[in-house]
KEKE-3310 file (N, C-alpha, C; in steps of 0.2 Angstrom, whole numbers, plus 5000, padded with zeros to 4 digits):
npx = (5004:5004:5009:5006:5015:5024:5016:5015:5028:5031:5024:5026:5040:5036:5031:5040:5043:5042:5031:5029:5027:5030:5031:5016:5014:5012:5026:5034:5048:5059:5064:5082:5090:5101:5106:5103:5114:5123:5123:5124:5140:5145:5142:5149:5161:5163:5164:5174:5185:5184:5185:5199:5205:5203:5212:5210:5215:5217:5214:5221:5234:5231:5232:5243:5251:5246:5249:5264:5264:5264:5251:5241:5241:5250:5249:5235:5227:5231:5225:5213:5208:5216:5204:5193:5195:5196:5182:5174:5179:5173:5159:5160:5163:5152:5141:5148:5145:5136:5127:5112:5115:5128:5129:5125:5133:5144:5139:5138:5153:5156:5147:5152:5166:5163:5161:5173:5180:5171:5172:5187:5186:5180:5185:5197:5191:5185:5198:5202:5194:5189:5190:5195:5187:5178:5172:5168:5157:5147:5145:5138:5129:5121:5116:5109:5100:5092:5089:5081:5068:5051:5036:5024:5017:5022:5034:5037:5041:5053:5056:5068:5073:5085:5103:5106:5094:5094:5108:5104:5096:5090:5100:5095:5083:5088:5092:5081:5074:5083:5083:5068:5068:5079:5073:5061:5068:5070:5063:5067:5078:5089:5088:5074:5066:5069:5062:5051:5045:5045:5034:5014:5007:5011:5018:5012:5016:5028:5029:5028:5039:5050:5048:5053:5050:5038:5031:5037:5035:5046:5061:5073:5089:5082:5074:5074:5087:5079:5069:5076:5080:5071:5067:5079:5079:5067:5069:5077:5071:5061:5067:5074:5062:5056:5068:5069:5061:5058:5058:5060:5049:5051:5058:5053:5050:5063:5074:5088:5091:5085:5091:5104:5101:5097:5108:5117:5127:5122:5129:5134:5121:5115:5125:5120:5106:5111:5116:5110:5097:5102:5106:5092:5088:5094:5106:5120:5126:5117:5121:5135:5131:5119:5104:5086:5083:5091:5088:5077:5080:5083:5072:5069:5063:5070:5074:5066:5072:5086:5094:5107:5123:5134:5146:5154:5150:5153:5168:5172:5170:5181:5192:5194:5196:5194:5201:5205:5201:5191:5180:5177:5174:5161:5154:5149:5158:5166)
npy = (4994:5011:5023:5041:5050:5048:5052:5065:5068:5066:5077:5087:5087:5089:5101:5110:5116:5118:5117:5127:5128:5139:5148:5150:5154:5152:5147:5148:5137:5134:5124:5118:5121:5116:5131:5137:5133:5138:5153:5149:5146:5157:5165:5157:5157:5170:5173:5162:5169:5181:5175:5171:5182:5188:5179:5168:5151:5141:5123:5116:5121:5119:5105:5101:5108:5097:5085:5089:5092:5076:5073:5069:5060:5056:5043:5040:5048:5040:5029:5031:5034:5023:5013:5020:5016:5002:5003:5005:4997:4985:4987:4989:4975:4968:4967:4954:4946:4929:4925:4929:4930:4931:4945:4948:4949:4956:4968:4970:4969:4983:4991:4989:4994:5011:5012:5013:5022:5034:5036:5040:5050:5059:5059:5066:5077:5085:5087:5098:5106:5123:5130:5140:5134:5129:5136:5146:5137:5133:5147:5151:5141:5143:5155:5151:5145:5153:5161:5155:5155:5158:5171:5168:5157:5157:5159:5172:5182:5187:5179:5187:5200:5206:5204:5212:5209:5196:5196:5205:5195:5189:5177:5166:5166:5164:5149:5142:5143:5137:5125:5120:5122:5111:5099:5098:5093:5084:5073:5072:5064:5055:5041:5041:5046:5037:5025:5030:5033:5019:5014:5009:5020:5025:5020:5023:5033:5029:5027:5038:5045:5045:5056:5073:5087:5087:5078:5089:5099:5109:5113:5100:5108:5117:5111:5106:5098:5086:5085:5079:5070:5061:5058:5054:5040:5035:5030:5020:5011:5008:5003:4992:4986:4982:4976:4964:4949:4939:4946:4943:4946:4950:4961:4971:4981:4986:4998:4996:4983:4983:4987:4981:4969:4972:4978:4966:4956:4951:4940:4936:4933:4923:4914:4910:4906:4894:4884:4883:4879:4867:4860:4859:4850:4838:4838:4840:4845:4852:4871:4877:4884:4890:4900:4897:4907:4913:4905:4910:4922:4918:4915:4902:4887:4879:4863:4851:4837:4842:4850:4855:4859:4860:4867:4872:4860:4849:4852:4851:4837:4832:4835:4848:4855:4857:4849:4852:4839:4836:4846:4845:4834:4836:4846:4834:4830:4817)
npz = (5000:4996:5002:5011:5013:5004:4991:4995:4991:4980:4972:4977:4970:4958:4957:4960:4973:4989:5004:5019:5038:5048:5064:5061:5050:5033:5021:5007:5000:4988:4977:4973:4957:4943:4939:4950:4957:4952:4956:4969:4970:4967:4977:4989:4983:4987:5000:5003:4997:5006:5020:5019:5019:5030:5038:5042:5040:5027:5021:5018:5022:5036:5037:5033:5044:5054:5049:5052:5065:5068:5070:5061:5046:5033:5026:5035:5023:5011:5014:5014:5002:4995:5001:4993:4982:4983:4985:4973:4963:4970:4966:4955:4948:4952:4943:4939:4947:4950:4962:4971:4983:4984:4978:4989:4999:4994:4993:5008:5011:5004:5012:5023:5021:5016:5026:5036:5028:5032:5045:5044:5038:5045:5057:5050:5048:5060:5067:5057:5060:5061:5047:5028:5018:5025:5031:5020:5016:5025:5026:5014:5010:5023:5019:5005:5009:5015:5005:5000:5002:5000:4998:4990:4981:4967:4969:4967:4974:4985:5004:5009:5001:4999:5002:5015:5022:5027:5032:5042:5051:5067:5075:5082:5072:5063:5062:5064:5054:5045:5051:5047:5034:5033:5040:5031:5018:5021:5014:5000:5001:4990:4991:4996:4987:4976:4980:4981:4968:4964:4970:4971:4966:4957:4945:4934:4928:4921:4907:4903:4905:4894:4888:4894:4894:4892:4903:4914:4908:4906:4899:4901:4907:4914:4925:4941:4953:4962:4952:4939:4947:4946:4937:4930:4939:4937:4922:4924:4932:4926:4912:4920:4924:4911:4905:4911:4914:4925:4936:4955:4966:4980:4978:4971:4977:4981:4980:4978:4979:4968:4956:4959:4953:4941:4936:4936:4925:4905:4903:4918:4921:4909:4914:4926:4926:4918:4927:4937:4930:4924:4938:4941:4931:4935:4930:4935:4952:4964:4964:4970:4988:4982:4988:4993:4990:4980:4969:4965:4962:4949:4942:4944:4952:4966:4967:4974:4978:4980:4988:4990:4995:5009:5013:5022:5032:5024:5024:5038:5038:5035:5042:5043:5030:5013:4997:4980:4972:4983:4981:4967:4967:4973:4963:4954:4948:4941)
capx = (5000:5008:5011:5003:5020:5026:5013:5019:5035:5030:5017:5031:5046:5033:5030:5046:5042:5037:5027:5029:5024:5036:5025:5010:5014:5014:5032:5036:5054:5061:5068:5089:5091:5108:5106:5103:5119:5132:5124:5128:5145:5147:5142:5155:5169:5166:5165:5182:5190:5183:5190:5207:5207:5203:5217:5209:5218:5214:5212:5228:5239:5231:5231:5251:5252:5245:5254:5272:5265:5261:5243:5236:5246:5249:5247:5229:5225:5231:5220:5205:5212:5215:5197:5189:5197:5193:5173:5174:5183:5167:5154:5163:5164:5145:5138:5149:5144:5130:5122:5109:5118:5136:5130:5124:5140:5147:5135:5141:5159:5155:5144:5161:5172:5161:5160:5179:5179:5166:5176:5192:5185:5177:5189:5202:5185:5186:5205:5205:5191:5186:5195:5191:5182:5173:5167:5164:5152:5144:5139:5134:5122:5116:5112:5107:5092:5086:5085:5075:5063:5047:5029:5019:5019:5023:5039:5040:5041:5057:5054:5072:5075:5091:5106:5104:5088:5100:5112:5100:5091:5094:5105:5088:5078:5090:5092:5074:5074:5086:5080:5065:5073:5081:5065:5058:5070:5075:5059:5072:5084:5092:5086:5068:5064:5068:5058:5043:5047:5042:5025:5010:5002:5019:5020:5006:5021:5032:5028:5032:5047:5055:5045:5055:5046:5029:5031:5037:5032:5049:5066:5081:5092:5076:5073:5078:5089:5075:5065:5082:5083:5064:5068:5082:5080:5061:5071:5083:5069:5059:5071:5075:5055:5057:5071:5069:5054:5056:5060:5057:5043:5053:5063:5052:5052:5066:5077:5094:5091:5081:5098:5108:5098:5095:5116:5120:5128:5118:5135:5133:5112:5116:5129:5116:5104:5113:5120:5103:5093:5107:5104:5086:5087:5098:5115:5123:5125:5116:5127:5137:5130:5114:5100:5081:5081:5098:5084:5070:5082:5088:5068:5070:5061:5075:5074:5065:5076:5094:5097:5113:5130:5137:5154:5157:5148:5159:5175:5171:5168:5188:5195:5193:5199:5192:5206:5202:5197:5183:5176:5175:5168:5154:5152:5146:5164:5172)
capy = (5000:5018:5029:5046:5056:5046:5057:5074:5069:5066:5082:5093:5086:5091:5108:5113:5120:5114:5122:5122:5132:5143:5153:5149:5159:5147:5151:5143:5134:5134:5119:5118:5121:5119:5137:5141:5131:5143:5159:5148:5144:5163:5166:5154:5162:5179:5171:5161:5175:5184:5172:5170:5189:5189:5177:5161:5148:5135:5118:5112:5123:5118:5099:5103:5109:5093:5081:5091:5088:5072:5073:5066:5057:5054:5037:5040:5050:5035:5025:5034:5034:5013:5011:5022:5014:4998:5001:5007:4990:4979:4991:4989:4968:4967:4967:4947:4940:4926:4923:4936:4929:4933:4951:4952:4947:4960:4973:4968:4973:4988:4995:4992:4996:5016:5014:5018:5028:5041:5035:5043:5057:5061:5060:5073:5085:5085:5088:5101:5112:5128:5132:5146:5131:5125:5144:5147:5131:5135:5153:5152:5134:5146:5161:5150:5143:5159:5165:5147:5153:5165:5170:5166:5150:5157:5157:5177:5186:5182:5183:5192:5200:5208:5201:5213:5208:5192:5199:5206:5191:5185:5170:5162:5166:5159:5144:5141:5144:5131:5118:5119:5117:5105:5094:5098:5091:5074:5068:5072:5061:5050:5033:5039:5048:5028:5022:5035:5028:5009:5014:5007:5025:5030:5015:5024:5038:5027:5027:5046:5048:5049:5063:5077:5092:5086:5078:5092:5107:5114:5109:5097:5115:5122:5108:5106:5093:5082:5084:5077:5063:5059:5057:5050:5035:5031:5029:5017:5007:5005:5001:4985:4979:4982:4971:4957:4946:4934:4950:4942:4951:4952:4964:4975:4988:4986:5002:4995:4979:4981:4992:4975:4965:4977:4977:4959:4958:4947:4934:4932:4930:4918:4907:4909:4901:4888:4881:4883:4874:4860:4858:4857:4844:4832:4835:4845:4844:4860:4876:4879:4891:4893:4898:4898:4915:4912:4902:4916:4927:4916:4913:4893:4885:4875:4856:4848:4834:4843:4853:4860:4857:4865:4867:4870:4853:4844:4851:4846:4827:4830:4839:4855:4859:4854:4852:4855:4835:4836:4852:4842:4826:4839:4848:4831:4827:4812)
capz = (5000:4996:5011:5010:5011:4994:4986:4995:4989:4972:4969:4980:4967:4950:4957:4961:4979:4997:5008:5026:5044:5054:5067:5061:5045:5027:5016:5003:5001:4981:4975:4970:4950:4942:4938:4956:4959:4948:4961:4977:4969:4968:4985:4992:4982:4989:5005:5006:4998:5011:5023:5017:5018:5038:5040:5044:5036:5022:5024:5013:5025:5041:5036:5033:5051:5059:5047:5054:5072:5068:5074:5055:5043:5025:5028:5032:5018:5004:5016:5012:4993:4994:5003:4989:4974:4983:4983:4965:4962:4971:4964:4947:4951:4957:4939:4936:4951:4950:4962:4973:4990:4984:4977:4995:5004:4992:4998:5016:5012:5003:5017:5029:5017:5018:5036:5038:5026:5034:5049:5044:5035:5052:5061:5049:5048:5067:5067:5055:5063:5057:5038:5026:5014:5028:5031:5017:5012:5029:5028:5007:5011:5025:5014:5000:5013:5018:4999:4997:5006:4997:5001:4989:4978:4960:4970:4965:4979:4990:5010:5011:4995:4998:5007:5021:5026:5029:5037:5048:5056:5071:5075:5082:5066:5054:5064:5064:5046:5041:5052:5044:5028:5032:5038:5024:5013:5022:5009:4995:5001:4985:4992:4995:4980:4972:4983:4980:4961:4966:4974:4963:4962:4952:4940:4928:4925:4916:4898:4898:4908:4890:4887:4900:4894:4892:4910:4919:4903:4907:4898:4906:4909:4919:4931:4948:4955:4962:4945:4937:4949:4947:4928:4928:4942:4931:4916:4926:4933:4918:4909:4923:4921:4904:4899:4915:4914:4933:4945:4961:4970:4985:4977:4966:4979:4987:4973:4978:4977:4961:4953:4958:4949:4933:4933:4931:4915:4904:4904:4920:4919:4907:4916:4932:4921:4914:4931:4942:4926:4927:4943:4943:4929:4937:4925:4938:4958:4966:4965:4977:4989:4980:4993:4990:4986:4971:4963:4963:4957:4942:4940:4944:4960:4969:4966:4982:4979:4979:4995:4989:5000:5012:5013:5029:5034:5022:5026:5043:5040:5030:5044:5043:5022:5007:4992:4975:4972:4985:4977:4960:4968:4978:4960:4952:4943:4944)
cpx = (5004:5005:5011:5010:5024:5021:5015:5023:5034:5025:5023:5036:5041:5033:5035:5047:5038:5036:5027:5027:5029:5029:5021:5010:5015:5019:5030:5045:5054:5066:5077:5088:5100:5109:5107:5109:5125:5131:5126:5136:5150:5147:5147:5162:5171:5167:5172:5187:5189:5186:5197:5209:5209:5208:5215:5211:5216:5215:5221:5234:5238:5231:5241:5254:5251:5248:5261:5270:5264:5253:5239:5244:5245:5247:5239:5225:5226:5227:5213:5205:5211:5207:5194:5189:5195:5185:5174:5174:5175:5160:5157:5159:5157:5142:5142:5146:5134:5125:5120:5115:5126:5135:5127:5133:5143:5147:5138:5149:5160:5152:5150:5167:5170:5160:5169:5181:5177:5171:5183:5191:5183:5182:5196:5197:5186:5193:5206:5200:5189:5192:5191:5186:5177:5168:5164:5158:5147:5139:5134:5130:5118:5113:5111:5100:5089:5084:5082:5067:5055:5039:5024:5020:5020:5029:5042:5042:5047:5056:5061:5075:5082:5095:5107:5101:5091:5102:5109:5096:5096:5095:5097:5084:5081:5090:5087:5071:5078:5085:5074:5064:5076:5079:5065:5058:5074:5071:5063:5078:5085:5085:5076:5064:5066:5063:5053:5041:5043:5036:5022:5009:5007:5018:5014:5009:5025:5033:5032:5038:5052:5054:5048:5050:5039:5027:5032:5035:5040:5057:5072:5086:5089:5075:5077:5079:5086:5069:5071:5083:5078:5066:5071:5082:5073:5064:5075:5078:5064:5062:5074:5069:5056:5061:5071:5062:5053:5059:5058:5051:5045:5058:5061:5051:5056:5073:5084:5095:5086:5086:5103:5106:5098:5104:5119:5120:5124:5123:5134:5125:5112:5121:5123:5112:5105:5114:5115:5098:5097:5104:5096:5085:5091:5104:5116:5121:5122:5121:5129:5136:5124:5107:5092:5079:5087:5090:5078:5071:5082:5080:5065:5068:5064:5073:5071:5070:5085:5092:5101:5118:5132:5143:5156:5157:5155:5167:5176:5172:5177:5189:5198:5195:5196:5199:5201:5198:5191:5180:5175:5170:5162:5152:5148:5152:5166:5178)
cpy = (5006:5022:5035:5051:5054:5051:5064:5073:5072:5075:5088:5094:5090:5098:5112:5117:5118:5120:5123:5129:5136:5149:5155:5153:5152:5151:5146:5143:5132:5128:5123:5117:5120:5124:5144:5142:5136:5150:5155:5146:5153:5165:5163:5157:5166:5175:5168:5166:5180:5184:5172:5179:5189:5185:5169:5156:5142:5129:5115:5113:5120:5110:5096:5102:5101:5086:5082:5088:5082:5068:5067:5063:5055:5048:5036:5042:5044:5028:5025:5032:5026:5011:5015:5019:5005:4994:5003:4999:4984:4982:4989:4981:4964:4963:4957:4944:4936:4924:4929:4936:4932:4939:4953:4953:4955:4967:4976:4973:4979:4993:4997:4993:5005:5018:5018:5022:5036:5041:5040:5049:5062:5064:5066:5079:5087:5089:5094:5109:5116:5131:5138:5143:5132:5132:5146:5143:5132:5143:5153:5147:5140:5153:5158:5148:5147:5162:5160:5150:5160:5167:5171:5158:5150:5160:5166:5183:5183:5184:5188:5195:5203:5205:5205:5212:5201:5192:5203:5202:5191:5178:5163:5160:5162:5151:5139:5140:5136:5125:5117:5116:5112:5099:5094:5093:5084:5071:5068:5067:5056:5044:5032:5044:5040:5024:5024:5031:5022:5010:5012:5013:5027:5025:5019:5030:5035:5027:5036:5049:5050:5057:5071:5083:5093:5082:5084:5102:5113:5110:5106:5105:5118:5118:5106:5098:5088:5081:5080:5070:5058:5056:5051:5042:5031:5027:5021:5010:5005:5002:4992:4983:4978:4975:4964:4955:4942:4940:4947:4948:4953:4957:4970:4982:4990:4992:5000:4990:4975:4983:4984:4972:4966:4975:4973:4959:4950:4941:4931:4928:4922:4911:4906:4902:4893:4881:4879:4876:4867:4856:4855:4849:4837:4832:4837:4845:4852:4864:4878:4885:4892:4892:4897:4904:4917:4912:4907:4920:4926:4915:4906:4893:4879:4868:4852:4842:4835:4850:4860:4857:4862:4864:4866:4863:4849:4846:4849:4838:4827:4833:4845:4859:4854:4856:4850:4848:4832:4840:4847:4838:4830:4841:4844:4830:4822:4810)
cpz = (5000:5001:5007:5007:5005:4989:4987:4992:4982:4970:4972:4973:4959:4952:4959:4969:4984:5002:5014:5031:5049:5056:5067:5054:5039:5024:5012:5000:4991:4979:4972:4963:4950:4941:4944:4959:4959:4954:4970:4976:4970:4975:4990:4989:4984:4996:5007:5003:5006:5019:5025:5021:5027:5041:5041:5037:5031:5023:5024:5019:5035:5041:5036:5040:5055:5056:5051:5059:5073:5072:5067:5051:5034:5023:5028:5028:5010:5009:5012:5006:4991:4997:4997:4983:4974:4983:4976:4963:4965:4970:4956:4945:4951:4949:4936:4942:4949:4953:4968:4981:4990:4984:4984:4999:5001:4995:5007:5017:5009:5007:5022:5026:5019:5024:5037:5035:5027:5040:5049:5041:5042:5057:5059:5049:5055:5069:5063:5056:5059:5052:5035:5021:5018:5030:5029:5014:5019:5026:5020:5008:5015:5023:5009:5003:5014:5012:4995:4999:5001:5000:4999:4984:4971:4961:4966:4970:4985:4998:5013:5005:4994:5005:5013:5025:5030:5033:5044:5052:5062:5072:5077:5076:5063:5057:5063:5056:5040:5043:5050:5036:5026:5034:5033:5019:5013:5016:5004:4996:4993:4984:4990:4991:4976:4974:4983:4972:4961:4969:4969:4961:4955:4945:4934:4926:4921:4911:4899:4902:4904:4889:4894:4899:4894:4900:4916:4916:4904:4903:4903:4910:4916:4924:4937:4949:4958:4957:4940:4939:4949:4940:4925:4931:4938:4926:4919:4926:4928:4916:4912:4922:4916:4902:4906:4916:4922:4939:4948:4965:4975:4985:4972:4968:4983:4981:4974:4976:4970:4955:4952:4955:4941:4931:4932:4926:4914:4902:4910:4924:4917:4910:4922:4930:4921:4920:4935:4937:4927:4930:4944:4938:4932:4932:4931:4945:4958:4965:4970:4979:4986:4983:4988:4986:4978:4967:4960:4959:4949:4940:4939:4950:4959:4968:4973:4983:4981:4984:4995:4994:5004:5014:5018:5033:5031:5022:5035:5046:5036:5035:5044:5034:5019:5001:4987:4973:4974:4982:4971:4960:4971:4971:4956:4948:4946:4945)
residu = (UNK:UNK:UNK:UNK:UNK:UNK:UNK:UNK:UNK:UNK:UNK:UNK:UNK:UNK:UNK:UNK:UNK:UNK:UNK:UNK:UNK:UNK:UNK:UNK:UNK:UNK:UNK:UNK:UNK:UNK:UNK:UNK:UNK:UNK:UNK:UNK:UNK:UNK:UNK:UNK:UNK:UNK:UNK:UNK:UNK:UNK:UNK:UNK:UNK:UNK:UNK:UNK:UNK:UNK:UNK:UNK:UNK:UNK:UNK:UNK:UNK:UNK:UNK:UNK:UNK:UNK:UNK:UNK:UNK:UNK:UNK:UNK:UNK:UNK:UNK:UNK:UNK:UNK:UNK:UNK:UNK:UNK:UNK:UNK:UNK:UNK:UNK:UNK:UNK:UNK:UNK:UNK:UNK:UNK:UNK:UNK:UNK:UNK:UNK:UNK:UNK:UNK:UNK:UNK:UNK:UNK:UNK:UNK:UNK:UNK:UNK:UNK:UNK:UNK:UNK:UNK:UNK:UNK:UNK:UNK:UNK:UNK:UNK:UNK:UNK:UNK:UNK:UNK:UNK:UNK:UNK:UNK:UNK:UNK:UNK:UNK:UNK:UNK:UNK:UNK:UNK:UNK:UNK:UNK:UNK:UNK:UNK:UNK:UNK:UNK:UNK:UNK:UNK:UNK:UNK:UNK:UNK:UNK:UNK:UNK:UNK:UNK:UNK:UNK:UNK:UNK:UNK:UNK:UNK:UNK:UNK:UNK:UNK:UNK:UNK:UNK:UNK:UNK:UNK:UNK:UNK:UNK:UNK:UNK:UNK:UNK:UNK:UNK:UNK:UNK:UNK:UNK:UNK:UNK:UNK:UNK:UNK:UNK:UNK:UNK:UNK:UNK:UNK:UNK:UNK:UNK:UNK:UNK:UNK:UNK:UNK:UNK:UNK:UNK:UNK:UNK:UNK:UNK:UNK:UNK:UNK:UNK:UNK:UNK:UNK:UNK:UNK:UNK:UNK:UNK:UNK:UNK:UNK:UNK:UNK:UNK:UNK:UNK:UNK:UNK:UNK:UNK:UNK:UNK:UNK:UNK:UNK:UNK:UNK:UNK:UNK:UNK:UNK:UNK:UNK:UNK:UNK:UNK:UNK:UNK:UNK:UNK:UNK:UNK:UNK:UNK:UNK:UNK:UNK:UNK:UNK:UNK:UNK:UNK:UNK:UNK:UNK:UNK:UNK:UNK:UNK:UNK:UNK:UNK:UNK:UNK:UNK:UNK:UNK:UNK:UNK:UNK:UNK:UNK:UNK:UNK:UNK:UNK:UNK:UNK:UNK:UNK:UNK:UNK:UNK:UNK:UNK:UNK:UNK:UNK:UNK:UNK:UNK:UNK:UNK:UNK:UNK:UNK:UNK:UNK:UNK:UNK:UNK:UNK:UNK:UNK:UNK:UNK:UNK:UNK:UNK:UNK:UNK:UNK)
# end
């Protein structure tokens, strides 16, 4: 059943603007364009110049400093560097593996591979304190929010129209301002705009998703980064019902688990196939590793008669290892 605030989301993301309640008073909140982008890019410039100018130092130079004292280390910066290039590599990978259990496992280590990741990045953000970047990305986001904000809904009337009126809030208002904001805008997350996508009410938009201007009446250029990603992530999942006929159903709104699915090259679809059929017919020993849910994926119901092997069991009854002859005689070789 689709949940109510999947259709906010959706009706918020077409109209390009959410509405919300500060002090009993309705505003309206103006979606992100790339056009808006170029003026908050400007904004932060003036700003770390501005910074630099008053002496606070840049990241590069304070990063320098805690290297000498040996607080931070080069070390852990080609860490970051090797963990990055190592999810790239099982995100690259993802699309041979066969079966849905392994693309889980993979998942597993790509989750804790981004854990230390944030982990280390966290830990030099913390270490490097207040910079003239980090100032500037601070105060331009928090002037770009308050000139989000307008007070009627054809988004032409802004509630601060010049950067004084800005500059003149108080530290309470603005804060009030951007936490609202930034509610607001949790529904725009990535994950659950895919996931507003996979609702039934949504599936009656797919045919015109090619259609950008006649879906949203506005050209690609003109629409905002949540009309972009509504566009684009349609085309994606369309495109996976489209060309797979046995999606699992336990999977059809799950948008990560339907993107892994879509990504399997059709090489290793085809060997899945080939190995699961096997199996079911009696040429071939179960595949190793292949649960009930492999089978659902590959669109084959498990063999009642063939179980599958468990490795662990059987290296067990060998004393703890399996050489490569067991492995042949479990696969069905002689």
């Amino acid at each position: 059943m689709d949940k109510p605030h999947y259709r906010k989301t959706f009706r918020d993301i077409v109209r390009g603007f959410s509405d919300v309640l500060i002090d009993g008073q309705t505003f309206y909140i103006k979606h992100l364009s790339a056009l808006d982008q170029v003026d908050i890019d400007d904004v932060r410039e003036k700003y770390l110049n501005a910074a630099i100018d008053r002496g606070i130092p840049t990241e590069k130079s304070i990063i320098d400093e805690l290297i000498k004292d040996e607080i931070w280390s080069e070390d852990k910066d080609k860490e970051i560097e090797r963990l990055e290039e190592f999810v790239a590599n099982l995100k690259n990978n993802k699309s041979q593996l066969v079966l849905k259990s392994a693309i889980d496992k993979q998942n597993k280590s790509i989750k804790e591979s981004e854990e230390k990741i944030s982990q280390l990045q966290q830990e030099k953000t913390e270490l490097i304190g207040i910079s003239a970047e980090s100032y500037a990305d601070k105060r331009s986001n928090d002037y770009y929010i308050i000139k989000s904000f307008f007070e009627d809904e054809e988004l032409k009337n802004p509630l601060f129209p010049k950067e004084e009126d800005y500059n003149e809030l108080y530290s309470e208002d603005i804060v009030k301002f951007i936490s609202s904001y930034n509610k607001t805008f949790e529904m725009f997350d990535e994950l659950k705009i895919q996931k507003m996508i996979l609702q039934d009410f949504y599936y009656i938009y797919f045919p015109f998703s090619d259609d950008t201007v006649g879906f949203f009446g506005n050209p690609v250029c003109h629409l905002t980064y949540n009309q972009l990603k509504l566009i684009v992530y349609t085309k994606i999942f369309k495109n996976i019902f489209e060309q797979n006929t046995n999606i699992p159903n336990s999977i059809k709104k799950d948008p990560e688990a339907l993107m892994d699915y879509g990504n399997i090259s059709d090489e290793a679809k085809s060997k899945m196939q080939k190995q699961l059929e096997n199996a079911k017919d009696g040429t071939a020993s179960t595949l190793f590793g292949a649960t009930e849910e492999d089978y659902e994926y590959a669109g084959l119901q498990k063999p009642s008669d063939q179980t599958g092997v468990s490795l662990t069991k059987e290296a067990e009854k060998k004393g703890g290892s399996l050489n490569m002859q067991d492995l042949m005689k479990l696969s069905g070789y002689k």
